[in-house]
C-alpha positions as CSV (number, residue, x, y, z in Angstrom):
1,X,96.3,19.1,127.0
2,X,97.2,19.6,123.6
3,X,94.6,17.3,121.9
4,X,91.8,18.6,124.6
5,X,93.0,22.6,123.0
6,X,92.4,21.5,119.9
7,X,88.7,19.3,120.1
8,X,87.8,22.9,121.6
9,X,87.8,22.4,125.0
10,X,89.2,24.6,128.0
11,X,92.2,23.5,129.8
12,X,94.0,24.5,133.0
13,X,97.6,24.8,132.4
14,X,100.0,23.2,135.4
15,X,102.5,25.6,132.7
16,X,101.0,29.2,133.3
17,X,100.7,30.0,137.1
18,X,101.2,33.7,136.9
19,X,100.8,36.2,133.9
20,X,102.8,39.3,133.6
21,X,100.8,42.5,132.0
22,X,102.2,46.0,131.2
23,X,99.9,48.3,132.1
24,X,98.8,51.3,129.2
25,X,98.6,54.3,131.9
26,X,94.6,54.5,131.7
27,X,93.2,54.3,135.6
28,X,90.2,52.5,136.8
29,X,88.8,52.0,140.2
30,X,88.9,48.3,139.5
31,X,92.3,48.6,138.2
32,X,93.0,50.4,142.0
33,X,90.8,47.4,143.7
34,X,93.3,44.5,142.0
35,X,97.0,46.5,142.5
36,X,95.1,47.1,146.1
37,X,95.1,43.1,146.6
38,X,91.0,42.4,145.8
39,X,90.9,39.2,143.5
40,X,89.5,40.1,140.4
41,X,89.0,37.9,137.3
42,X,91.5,38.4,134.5
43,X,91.3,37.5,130.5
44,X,93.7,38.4,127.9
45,X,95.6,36.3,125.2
46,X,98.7,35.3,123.5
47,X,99.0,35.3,119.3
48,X,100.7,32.3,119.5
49,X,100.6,29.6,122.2
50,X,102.7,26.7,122.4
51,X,103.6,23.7,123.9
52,X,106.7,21.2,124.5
53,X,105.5,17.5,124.2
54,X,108.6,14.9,124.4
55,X,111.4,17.9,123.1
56,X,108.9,18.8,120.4
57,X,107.6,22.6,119.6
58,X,104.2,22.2,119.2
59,X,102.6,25.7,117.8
60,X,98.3,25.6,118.5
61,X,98.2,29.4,117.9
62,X,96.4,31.8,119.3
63,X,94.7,31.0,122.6
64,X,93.2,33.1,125.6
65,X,93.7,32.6,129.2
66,X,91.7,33.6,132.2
67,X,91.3,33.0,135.5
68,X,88.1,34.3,137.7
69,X,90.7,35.0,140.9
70,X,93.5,36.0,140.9
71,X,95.7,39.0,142.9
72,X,98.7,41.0,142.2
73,X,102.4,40.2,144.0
74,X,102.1,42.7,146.3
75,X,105.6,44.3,145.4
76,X,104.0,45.1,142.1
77,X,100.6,46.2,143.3
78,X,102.4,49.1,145.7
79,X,104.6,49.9,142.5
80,X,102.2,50.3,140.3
81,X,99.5,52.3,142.1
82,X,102.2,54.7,143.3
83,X,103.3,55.2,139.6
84,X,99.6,55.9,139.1
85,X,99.7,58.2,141.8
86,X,102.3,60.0,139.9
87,X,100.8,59.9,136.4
88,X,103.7,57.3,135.3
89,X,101.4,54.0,135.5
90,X,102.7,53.0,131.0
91,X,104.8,50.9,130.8
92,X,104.5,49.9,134.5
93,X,104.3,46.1,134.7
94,X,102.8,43.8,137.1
95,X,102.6,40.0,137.8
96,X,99.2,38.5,138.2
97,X,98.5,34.3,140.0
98,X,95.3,33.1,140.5
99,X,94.6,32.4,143.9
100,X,95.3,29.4,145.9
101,X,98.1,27.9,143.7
102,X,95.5,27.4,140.8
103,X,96.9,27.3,137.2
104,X,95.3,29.7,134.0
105,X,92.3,28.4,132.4
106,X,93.4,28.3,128.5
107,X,90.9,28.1,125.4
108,X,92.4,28.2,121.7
109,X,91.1,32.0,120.0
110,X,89.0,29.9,117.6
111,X,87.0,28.0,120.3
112,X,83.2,27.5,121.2
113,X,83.4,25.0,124.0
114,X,80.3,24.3,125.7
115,X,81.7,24.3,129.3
116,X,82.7,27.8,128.8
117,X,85.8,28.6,130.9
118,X,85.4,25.6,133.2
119,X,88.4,23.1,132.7
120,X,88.0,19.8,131.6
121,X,90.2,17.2,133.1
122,X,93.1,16.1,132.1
123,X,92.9,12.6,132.9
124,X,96.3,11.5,132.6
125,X,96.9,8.3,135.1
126,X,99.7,9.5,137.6
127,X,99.2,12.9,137.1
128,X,97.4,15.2,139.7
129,X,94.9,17.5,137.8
130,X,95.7,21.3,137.8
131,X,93.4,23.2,139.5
């Protein structure tokens, strides 16, 4: 995974099934349709992304994630809109998986892959490929 990150590539993580976000207060009716339970694509990024190979810290830096479906828990969505409801939606946080058990899509910040967000395989023998 590491060496695909770095050759530019886009990986799915079998590390990052579920991303946590804190909302900033500002509404949307798409924001409404994904604490509602509509899959929804999601993209954000991490300054510094990392990963444990063999007991080792290995630091690739900043990367981006994204997923094109995934949904809300459900305990969060019914949080969150009624904080938004109530004009208290900062600071609100919410946990986001892509749907049907399917891992992130990652892609290192300073990336052009060709394939865009589709994953390339992982290839390891053993090892069933995230989806």
């Amino acid at each position: 995974m590491a060496r695909l990150l770095i050759q530019g590539h886009c990986v799915a993580s079998p590390f990052m099934t579920r991303a946590r976000f804190t909302l900033n207060g500002q509404d949307s009716p798409t924001l409404r349709s994904l604490l509602s339970g509509e899959p929804h694509a999601v993209r954000g990024s991490t300054a510094a992304f990392a990963l444990t190979l063999a007991g080792r810290h290995l630091e690739l830096g900043p990367a981006h994630f994204y997923h094109p479906h995934v949904t809300v828990d459900e305990k969060d969505g019914r949080r969150a809109l009624a904080a938004l409801e109530a004009g208290r939606g900062e600071g609100c946080e919410v946990t986001v998986r892509p749907v049907g058990g399917e891992c992130f899509r990652h892609l290192l910040h300073d990336a052009a892959p060709g394939s865009g967000w589709t994953p390339v395989p992982l290839e390891l023998p053993g090892f069933t490929e995230p989806c």
